[in-house]
N, C-alpha and C positions, 0 to 999 in steps of 0.2 A: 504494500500500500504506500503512495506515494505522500511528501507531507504533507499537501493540500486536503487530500483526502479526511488525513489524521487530525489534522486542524479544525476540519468540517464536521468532524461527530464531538468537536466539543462542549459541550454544551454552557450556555448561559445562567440557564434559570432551571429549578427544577433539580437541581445538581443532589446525590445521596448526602454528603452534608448535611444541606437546606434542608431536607426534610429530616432526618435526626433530629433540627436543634427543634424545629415544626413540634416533632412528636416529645420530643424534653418539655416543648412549651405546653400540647396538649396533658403532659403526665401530671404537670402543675398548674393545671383546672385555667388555665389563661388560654382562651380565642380571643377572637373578635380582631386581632388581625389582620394586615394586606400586604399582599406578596407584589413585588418589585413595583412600587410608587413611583414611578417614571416625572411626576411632580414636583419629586423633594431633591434636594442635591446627592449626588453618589446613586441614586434609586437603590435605595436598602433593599434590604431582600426580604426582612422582616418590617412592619411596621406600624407602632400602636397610634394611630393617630391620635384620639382624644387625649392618650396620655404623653405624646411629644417625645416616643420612645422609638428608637430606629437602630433595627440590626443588621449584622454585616456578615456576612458568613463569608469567609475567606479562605480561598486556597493555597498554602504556603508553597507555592513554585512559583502562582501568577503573579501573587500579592509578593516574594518576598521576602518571607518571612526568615528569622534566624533561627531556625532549625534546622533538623538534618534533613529534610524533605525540601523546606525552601532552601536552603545552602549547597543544593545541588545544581550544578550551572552544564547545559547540554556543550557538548563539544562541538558540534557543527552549527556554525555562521555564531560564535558565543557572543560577538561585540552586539549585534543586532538583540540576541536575548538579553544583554545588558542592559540597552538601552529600554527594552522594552518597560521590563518588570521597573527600571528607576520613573520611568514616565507612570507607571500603574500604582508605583508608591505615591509619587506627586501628586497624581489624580486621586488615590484615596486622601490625603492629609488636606487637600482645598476641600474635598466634598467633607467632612466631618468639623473642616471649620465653620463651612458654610452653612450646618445645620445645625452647632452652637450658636450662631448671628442669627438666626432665626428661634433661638429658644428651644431646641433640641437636643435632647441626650443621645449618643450614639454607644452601641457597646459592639466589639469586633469580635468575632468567635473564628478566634484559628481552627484550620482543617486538623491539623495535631493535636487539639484539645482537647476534640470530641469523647473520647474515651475516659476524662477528667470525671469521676465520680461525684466531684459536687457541683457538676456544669447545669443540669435543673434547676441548684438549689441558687446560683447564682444568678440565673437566668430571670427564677421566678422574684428575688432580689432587686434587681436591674427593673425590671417592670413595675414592679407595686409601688417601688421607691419613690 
């Protein structure tokens, strides 16, 4: 498979993540959520409107992240992937400023976390707070 190919099944929305943190949020009696707000800065993935709560579910390769999953940098064409993820960092840190200026709490849930046993309890935390 060619990489356009491989680039083309990846998905945006809807990612196994997303729904994890979905079902962490269902385990802790919290709906009433909306999935990617295309209206608010960064379009969260999670997003409590009335309560001005905005999540982010992250992928530690695309996002970046300093882990052993994002700290893995591809070997072919790596300057381009460089450049990529520093543009997707920048892009996250205006959108999460931009939804403090607006009176917005944002909380970021790394892909690496998920497994974190009090990620619910933090979750449902983040929320009610």
């Amino acid at each position: 498979m060619d990489r356009s190919a491989v680039m083309a099944r990846v998905k945006a929305r809807d990612t196994g993540p997303e729904r994890a943190v979905r079902a962490l949020l269902r385990a802790q009696g919290l709906g009433g959520y909306r999935l990617d707000r295309r209206d608010l800065p960064g379009r969260p993935d999670i997003a409590f409107i009335g309560r001005k709560r905005a999540i982010f579910v992250h992928g530690c390769f695309w996002h970046g992240h300093d882990c052993k999953r994002g700290a893995r940098a591809p070997k072919a064409n790596a300057a381009y992937w460089a450049a990529k993820i520093a543009r997707n960092r920048a892009r996250d840190a205006a959108a999460l400023a931009a939804l403090a200026a607006l009176g917005w709490r944002a909380l970021v849930v790394w892909e690496c976390g998920l497994g974190d046993a009090d990620l619910g309890a933090r979750l449902a935390a983040f929320v009610r707070d």
